[in-house]
C-alpha positions in Angstrom: 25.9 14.4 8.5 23.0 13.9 10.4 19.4 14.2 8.4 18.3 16.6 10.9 21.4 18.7 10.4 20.8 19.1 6.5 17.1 19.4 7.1 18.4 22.9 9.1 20.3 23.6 6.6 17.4 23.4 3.9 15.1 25.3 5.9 17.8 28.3 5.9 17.0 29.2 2.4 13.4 28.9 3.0 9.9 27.7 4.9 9.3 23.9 3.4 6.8 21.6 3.9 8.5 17.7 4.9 7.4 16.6 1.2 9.6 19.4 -0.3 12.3 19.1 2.2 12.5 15.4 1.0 12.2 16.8 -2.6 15.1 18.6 -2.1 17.2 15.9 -0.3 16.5 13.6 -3.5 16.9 16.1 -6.0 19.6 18.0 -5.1 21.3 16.2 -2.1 20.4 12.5 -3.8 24.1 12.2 -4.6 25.1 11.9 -1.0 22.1 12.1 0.9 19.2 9.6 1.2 15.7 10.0 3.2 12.5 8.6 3.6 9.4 10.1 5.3 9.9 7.5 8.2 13.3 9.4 8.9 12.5 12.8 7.8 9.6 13.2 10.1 11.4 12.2 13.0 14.6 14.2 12.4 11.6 17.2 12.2 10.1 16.8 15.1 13.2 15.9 17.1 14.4 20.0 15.6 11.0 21.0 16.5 11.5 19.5 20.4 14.6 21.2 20.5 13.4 25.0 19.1 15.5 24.6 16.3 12.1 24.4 14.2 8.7 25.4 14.4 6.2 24.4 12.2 2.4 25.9 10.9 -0.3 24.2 9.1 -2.1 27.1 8.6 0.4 28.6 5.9 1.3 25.8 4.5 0.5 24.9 0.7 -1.9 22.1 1.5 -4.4 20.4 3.3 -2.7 19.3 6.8 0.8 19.7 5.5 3.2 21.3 8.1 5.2 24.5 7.0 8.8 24.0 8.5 10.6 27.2 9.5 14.0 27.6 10.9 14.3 29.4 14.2 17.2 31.6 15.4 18.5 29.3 18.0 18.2 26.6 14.8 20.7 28.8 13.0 22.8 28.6 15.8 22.5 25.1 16.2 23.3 24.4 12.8 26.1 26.6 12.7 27.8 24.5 15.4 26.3 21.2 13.9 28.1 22.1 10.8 31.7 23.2 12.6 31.6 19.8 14.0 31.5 17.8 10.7 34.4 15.7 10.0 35.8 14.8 6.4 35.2 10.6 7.1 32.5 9.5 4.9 30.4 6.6 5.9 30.6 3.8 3.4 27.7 0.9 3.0 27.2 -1.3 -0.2 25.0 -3.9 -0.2 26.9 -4.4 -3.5 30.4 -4.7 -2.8 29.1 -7.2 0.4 27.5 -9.8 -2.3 30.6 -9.2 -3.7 33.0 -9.9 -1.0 31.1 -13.5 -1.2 31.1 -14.1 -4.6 32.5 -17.7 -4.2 29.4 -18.2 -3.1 27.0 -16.7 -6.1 26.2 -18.2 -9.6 28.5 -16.7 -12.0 25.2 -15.1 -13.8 24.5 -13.3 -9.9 27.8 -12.2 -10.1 27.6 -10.8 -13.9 23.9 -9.3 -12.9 25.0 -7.8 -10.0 27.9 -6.0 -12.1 25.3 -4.6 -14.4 22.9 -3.5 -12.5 25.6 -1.9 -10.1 27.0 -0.1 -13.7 23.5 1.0 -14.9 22.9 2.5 -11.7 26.0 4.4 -11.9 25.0 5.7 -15.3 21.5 6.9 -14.5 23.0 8.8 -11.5 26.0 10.1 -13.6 22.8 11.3 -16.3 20.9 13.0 -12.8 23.9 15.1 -12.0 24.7 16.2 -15.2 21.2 17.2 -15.3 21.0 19.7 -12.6 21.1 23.2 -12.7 24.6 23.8 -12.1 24.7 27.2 -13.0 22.4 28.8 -10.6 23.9 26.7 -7.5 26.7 28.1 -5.4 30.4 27.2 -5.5 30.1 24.5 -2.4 26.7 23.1 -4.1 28.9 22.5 -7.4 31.7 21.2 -5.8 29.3 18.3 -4.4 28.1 17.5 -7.6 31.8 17.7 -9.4 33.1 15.6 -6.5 30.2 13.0 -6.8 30.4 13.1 -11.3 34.6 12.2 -10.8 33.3 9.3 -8.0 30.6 7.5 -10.4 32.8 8.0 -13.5 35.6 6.1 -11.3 33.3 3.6 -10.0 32.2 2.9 -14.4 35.4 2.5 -15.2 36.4 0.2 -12.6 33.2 -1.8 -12.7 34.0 -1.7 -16.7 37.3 -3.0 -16.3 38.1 -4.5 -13.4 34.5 -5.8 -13.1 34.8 -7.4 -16.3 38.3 -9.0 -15.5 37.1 -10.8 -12.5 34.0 -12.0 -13.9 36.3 -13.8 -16.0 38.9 -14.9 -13.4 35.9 -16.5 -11.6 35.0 -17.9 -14.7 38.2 -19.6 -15.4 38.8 -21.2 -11.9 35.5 -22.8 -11.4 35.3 -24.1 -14.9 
């Protein structure tokens, strides 16, 4: 889904500045959503060309910080945005490409890069079971269920399997 589409989506609870809206993407999107001010603030201004948005400094929280707003013909937009969405999910690791060339790393990248991949799965495995599940809404849980079952499958495999081919790799160069 496109940034600017969840941004719409955000903004139908609620008026946010772009630091919060990105404070929400993190905190509660962060399991399958990722943004940085030099994509938010596009995606903002590209809804704010369109009407979708409008924005006021003036009651906003702080010193020059825009207050985002959803507009009505934004609620319409992302209530077709939304019926458009498919069920593919786009896939990139920078992990699982080192990977794919592993004949060509030192054993110890290879072993590092299996950690590091695993710890990161555990701290974001720690994040969701952190969140306020209670207070979020069916679909909002779902997410966070769906994403738990994904990193605790991606531990065990990098546990296991990780392991195993460490030591495959192991055994035929040595």
């Amino acid at each position: 889904m496109q940034l600017s589409t969840l941004c719409l989506g955000l903004l139908l609870a609620e008026p946010m500045t772009g630091y919060a809206l990105k404070g929400k993407v993190i905190g509660t999107l962060g399991h399958f959503q990722h943004a940085s001010f030099g994509a938010l603030y596009p995606a903002l201004g590209s809804l704010e060309a369109g009407r979708f948005v409008t924005s006021d400094r003036s009651g906003s929280t702080g010193l020059g910080k825009r207050l985002y707003a959803i507009t009505e013909s934004g609620r319409g937009e992302f209530t077709e945005r939304l019926a458009e969405v498919s069920a593919a999910e786009n896939f990139r690791s920078d992990f699982l490409s080192a990977l794919y060339f592993a004949d060509q790393l030192a054993l110890d990248d290879i072993e590092r890069l299996i950690d590091e991949r695993l710890a990161n799965h555990r701290a974001e495995r720690r994040r969701l079971l952190a969140l306020p599940i209670a207070s979020m809404t069916e679909g909002q849980r779902f997410t966070v269920r769906y994403a738990l079952s994904m990193r605790n499958a991606a531990i065990e495999f990098l546990h296991g399997e990780g392991r195993a081919s460490v030591a495959v790799i192991r055994h035929e160069r040595y």
